[in-house]
N, C-alpha and C positions, 0 to 999 in steps of 0.2 A: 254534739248532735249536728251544728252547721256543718261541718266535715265532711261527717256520713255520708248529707244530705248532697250534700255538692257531688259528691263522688257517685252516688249512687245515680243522680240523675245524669249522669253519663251513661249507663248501665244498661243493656239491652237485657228484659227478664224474662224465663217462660215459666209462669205460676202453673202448679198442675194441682188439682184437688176435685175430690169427688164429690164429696158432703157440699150442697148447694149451699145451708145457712154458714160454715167453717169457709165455705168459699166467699161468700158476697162476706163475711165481717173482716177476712183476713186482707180481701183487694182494696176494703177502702183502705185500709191500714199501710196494707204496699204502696195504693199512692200520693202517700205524703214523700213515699220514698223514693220514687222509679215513674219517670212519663212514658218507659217505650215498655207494656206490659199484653203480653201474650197470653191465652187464658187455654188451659186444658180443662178436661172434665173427666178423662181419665188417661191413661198411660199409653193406650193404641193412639189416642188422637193426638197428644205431647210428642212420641214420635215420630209422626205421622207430621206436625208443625216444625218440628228441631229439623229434619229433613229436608226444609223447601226454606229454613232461613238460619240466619247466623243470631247468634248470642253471647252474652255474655256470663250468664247466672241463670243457674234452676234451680226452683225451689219444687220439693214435689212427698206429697205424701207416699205413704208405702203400702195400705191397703188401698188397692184400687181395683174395679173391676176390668174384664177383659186384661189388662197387665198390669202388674202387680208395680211399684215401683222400682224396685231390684231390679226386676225382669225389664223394663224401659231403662232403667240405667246403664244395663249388660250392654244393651242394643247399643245406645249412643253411645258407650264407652267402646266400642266397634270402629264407630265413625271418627270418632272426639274421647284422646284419653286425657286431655287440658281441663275442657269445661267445666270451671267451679261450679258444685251442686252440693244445697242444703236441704236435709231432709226435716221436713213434720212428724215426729213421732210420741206416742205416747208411754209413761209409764211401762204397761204392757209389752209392749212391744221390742225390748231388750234382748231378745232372740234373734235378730234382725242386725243388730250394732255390726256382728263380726263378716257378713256378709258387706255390711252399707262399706266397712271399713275398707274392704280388701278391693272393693269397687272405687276408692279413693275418692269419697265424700269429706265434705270439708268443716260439716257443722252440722249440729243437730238443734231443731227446735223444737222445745217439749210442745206439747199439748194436758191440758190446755195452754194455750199463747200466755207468756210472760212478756212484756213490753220491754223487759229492762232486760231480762236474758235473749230476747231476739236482740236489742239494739246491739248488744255485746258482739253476737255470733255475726253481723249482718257488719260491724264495723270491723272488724278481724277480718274478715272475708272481702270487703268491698276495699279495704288496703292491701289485701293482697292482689286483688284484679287491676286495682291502681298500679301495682310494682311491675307487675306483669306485661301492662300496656304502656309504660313506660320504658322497659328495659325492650319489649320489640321499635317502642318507635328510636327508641337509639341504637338498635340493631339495625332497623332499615338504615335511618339517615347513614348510621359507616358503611352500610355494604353499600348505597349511593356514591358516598364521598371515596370509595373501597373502587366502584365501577370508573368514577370519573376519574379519579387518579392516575386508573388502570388503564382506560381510555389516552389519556392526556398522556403518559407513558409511553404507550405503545405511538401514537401519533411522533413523538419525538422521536423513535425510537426507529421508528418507519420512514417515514418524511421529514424532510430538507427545512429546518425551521423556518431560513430567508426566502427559499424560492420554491416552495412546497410540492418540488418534484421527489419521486422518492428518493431516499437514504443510504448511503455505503452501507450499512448494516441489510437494508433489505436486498439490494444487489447482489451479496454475499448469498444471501437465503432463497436469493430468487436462481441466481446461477446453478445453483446446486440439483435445481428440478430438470433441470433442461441437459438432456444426452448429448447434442450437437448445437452446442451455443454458435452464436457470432456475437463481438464486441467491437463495437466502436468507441475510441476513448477522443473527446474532444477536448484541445486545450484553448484558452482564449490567451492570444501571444502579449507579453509585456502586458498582462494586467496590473503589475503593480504601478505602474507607469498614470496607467487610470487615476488610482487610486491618491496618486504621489499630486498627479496634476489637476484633479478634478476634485477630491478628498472623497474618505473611504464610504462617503453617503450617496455619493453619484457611481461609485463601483459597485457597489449593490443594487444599486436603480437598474445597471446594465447587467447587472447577472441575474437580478428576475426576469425582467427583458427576454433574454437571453434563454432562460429556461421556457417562459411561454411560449419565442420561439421554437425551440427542440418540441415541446409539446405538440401544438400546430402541427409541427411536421409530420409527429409521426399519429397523428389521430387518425383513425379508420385502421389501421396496422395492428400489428401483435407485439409491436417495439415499444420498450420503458424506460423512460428516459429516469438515469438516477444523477445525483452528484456527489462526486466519490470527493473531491476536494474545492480548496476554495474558489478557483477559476478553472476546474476540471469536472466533464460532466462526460458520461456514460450513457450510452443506446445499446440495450440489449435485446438477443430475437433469439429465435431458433432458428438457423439456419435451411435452409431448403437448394433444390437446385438453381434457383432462380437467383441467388447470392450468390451461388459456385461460381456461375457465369458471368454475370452480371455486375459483381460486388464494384465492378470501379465507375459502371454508370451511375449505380442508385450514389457513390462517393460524388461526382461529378453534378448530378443535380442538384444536391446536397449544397453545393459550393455555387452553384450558378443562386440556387435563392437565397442563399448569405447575402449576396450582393446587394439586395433590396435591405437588409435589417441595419435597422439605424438605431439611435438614443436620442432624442428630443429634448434638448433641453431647451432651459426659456430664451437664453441667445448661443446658444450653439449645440452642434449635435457631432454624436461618435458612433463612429463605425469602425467595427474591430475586424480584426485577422484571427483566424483560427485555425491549428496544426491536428489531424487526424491522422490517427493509428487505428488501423483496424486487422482482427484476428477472428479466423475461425476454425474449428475442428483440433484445436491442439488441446493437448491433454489440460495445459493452464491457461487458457486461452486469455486470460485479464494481461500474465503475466507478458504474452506474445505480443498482443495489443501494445503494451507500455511501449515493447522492445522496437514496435513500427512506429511506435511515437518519437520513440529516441533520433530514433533513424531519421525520420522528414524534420525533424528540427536540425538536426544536425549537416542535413546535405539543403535543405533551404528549401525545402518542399512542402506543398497545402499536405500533401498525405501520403502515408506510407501502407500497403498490405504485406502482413508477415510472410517471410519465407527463411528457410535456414542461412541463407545468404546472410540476410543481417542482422542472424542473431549472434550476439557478443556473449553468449555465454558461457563460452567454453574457454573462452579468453581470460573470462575473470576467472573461471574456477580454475585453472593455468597461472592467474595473478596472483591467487591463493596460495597456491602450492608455492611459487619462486619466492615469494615473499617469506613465508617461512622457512626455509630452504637458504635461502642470502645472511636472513638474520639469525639463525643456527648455528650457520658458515661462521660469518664474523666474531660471534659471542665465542667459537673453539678455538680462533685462528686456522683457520679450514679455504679460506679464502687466498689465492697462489697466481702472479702473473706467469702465463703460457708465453713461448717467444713465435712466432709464425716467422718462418723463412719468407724476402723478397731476393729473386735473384734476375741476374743480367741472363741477354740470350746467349751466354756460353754453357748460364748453371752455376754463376757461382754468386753466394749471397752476397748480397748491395749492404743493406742491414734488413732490422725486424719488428715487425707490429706486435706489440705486448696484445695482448688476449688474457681472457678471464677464465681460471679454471676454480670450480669449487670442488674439495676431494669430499670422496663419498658420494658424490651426488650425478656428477658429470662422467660420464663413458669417456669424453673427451672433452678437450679446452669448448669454452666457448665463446665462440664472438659477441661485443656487446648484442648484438640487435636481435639475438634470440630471447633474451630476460630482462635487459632493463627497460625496454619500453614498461611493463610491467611492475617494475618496483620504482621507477623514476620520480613517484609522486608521494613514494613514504621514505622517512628519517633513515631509512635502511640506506637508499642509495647514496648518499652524502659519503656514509662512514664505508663503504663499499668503492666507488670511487677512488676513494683518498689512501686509502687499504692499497688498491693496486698500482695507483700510480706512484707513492712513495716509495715503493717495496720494489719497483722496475728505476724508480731512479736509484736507488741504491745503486742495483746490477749495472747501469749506467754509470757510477762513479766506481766501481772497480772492478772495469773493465773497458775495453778497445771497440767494442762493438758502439753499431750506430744502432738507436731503438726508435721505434715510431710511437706515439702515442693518440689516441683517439678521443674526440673532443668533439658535442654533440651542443645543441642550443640552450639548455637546461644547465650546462657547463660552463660555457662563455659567459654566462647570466651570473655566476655563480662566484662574487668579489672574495669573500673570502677564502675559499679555494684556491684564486688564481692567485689571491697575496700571497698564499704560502708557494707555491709555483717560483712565483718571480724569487721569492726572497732563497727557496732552493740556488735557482742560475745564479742570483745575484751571489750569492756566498762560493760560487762552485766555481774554478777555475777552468774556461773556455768548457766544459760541457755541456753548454748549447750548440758547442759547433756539431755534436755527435747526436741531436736529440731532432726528431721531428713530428709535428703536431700536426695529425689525417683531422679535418673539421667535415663534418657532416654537409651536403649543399644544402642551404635554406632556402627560404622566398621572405618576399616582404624588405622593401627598403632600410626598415630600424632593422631590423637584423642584418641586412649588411652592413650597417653602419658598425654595430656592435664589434662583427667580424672585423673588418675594419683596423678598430682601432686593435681587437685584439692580435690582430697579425702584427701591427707596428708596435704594441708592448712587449711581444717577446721577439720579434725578428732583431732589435737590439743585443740578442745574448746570443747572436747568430743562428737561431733555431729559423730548420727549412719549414716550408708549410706544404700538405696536401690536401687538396681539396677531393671527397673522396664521395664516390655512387656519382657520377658524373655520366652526362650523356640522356638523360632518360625523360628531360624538358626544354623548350627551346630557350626560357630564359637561362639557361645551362650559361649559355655565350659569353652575354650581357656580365654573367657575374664571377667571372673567370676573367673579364675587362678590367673588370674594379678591385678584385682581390690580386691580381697575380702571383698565383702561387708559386713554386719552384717545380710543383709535380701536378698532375689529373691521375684519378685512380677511376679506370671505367668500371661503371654500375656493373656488377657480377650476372643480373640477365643477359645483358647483352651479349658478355662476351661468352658463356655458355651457350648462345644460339647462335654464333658464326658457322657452323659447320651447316647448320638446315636450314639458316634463315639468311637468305641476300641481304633481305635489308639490312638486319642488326650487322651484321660485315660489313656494309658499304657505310652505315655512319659510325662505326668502331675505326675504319680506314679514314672516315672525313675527318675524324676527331684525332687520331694523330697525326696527319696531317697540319690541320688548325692548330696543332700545341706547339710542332714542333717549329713552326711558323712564329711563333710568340717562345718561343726560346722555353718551354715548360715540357719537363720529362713526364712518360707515360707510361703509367702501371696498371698491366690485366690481373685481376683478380680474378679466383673463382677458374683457374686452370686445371683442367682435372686427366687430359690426357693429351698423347703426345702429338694429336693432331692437332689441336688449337693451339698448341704452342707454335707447330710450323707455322699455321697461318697468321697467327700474332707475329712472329718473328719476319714474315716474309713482308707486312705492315710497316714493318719499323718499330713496332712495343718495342721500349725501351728496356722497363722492367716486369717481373712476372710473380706469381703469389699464386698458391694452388696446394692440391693434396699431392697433385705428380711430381711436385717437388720435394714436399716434407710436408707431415702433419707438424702442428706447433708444438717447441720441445719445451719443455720443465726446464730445463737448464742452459746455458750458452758455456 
């Protein structure tokens, strides 16, 4: 009974009943049961009450005047097809059950009133309105804890946890709306550096910072600042004419208020550098951005705007190709040294620069400097390399010919290589007298040194050296001082533009000159017809290399 009692006085009721003395003996009886109780006197006015409030339980006779209880029950089962309702019925009145039933009534209480049969019907029913408002209030609280989840989700999901500008993922989503984006991609320079010397709690100090910054900036604007990574953050807009125009000033002021942002700390403060790339109207325009990013870090610049000029991408997708293409080569033995003719100015061959030919693939031999820039940084070129030059010293030990071989900074570097080199001459009787090694010009002191020594390692097995693309920087000079080769090979621009260009003639003329002056022979490359020969010839060129002489053969 305390049960009932407890639950029930929870229980919002609307009593309906017409009989005045059925009605006053039944209400006091209800409230031992129910404090919040509504009182009908017949079925128009019950609901006419249900209408203007909420409930939990009717209880309602079924003869009533003006509407009948059925007839009130149709109506609110209109509004409310939930509302547990118990009807008062009598004996009699059993013609009624299959209506009450189909109206989905929950109980029936005889008349007259049974104390112990209502408590039954009234205790069935007030635990099921218990179940009922138990399973919604743990229905709300998950769809609460279902919102905040959902919420707290999308916030991560959206916005930058550390520095609560938005998120690569919304960048992505926000890009997608916009027909004519502009991108600006900022990087903060040597942030690990921060991180390294200050620890990674004062690098995040500086990348909120940093992001408030960008905020600031662009408030009042249509610009959103996201951050795509961990020291890399993103301003994106729609472009307009005023960007078209413009884009390097609004860059420029950009960079003038940098200047003021600092990091405070309690005994010292940081002030960073930052590298901008910006892109707009390309079809990838994030991707374009990067490629301007690339670019001003790599030529030492605050900022780069895209244009096809520096984009590398046709380089790599070119990288792609040689690379599978070399490693193909090698895996069939498909890989073949070409011989290139060098001849004196009568025409007749001096000796020959081995060249790279891969069959199948090549129309014609090819010189290194068309494909290995390209594979020079995968396992391919190693075995590529060593491929060709082993396979041309062969042809150099059985046979009379003199052969050149070509030798680049990644080479010289490159110890175990040259072990087998030397231990070649070393085993080979005087065929360094016959062998000579074209070295790329470098820059940079430690690489001349390198060279260096590596000219005096194999100038021991009598091998000549050429120093080769010469002419085309002033320290050219300097390092033709310290190397002294036996030969200069001028840079093949050059001497392709003597016939339309004075200049390149007159320092192609200074530079034989200066060789021949230091006792070092002088070879034109890149000779393609019979008129640049004259004029090299009438120079003093020693020796000459070209198609007007022969393309490179397969065989000697």
């Amino acid at each position: 009974m305390k049960d009932i009692i407890k639950i029930s006085k929870t229980l919002k009721l609307l009593y309906v009943e017409d009989d005045e003395e059925s009605r006053v003996s039944t209400l006091e009886m209800l409230k031992n049961f129910f404090d919040d109780i509504s009182v009908a006197v017949d079925g128009q006015e019950a609901l006419e009450i249900f209408k203007e409030n909420e409930f939990d339980l009717i209880i309602s006779d079924i003869n009533m005047p003006r509407l009948t209880g059925i007839e009130m029950l149709e109506e609110i089962r209109s509004f409310d097809t939930e509302i547990p309702v118990l009807i008062f019925s009598a004996y009699n009145e059993v013609r009624y059950f299959i209506e009450t039933i189909k109206l989905g009534v929950d109980g029936y209480i005889l008349k007259p009133l049974e104390f112990s049969q209502f408590i039954l019907v009234l205790k069935k029913t007030s635990e099921k309105i218990k179940l009922k408002k138990e399973i919604a209030k743990r229905q709300k609280s998950l769809e609460e804890d279902v919102y905040e989840r959902t919420k707290e989700l999308y916030e991560k999901l959206h916005y930058d946890d550390l520095t609560g500008v938005l998120s690569r993922y919304s960048f992505f989503q926000d890009i997608q709306k916009i027909d004519t984006p502009i991108v600006f991609i900022i990087d903060i320079d040597k942030f690990k550096i921060i991180n390294e010397v200050y620890t990674t709690t004062v690098g995040s100090q500086v990348l909120k910072e940093f992001a408030r910054f960008l905020l600031e900036y662009v408030a009042g604007t249509t610009s959103k600042v996201y951050r795509l990574s961990s020291d890399e953050f993103t301003v994106l807009d729609r472009v307009n004419e005023e960007d078209i125009k413009n884009s390097k000033e609004r860059i420029n002021a950009f960079f003038k208020k940098l200047k003021n942002f600092r990091v405070e700390l309690k005994n010292d403060s940081i002030v960073i550098d930052v590298t901008l790339g910006c892109a707009m109207l390309q079809d990838n325009v994030l991707d374009s951005a990067n490629i301007a990013l690339d670019f001003a870090k790599k030529s030492n610049l605050e900022y780069a705007i895209y244009t096809k000029e520096i984009d590398s991408r046709e380089d790599q997708k070119n990288a792609l190709i040689w690379r599978k293409e070399v490693k193909s080569a090698i895996d069939s033995d498909k890989v073949i040294p070409f011989y290139s003719p060098v001849v004196n100015s009568s025409s007749k061959v001096i000796h020959y620069e081995t060249v790279i030919y891969i069959e199948d693939f090549c129309k014609e031999p090819h010189l290194p400097l068309d494909f290995l820039d390209f594979i020079s940084k995968t396992k391919s070129y190693d075995k590529l390399l060593q491929i060709i030059t082993f396979k041309a010293f062969k042809v150099l030990g059985s046979s009379d010919k003199i052969l050149s071989f070509s030798f680049r900074d990644i080479d010289i570097n490159n110890g175990i290589f040259l072990d087998k080199i030397e231990l070649f001459f070393k085993n080979s009787k005087n065929l360094g007298k016959r062998a000579i090694f074209e070295i790329a010009k470098s820059s940079g002191k430690e690489n001349y040194t390198r060279i260096t020594k590596f000219i005096k390692r194999f100038r021991q097995y009598g091998i000549k050296i050429i120093i080769n693309d010469f002419g085309t920087t002033l320290c050219d000079y300097q390092y033709i001082l310290e190397i002294q080769p036996e030969y200069l090979k001028i840079d093949g621009f050059l001497v392709e533009n003597i016939e339309k260009d004075i200049k390149s003639y007159s320092l192609v003329k200074a530079i034989v000159q200066f060789s021949h002056e230091l006792d070092i022979k002088v070879i034109a490359q890149s000779v393609y017809n019979k008129k640049t020969f004259s004029m090299l010839r009438n120079i003093d060129v020693d020796e000459y290399q070209g198609d007007y002489f022969s393309k490179p053969l397969k065989s000697l």
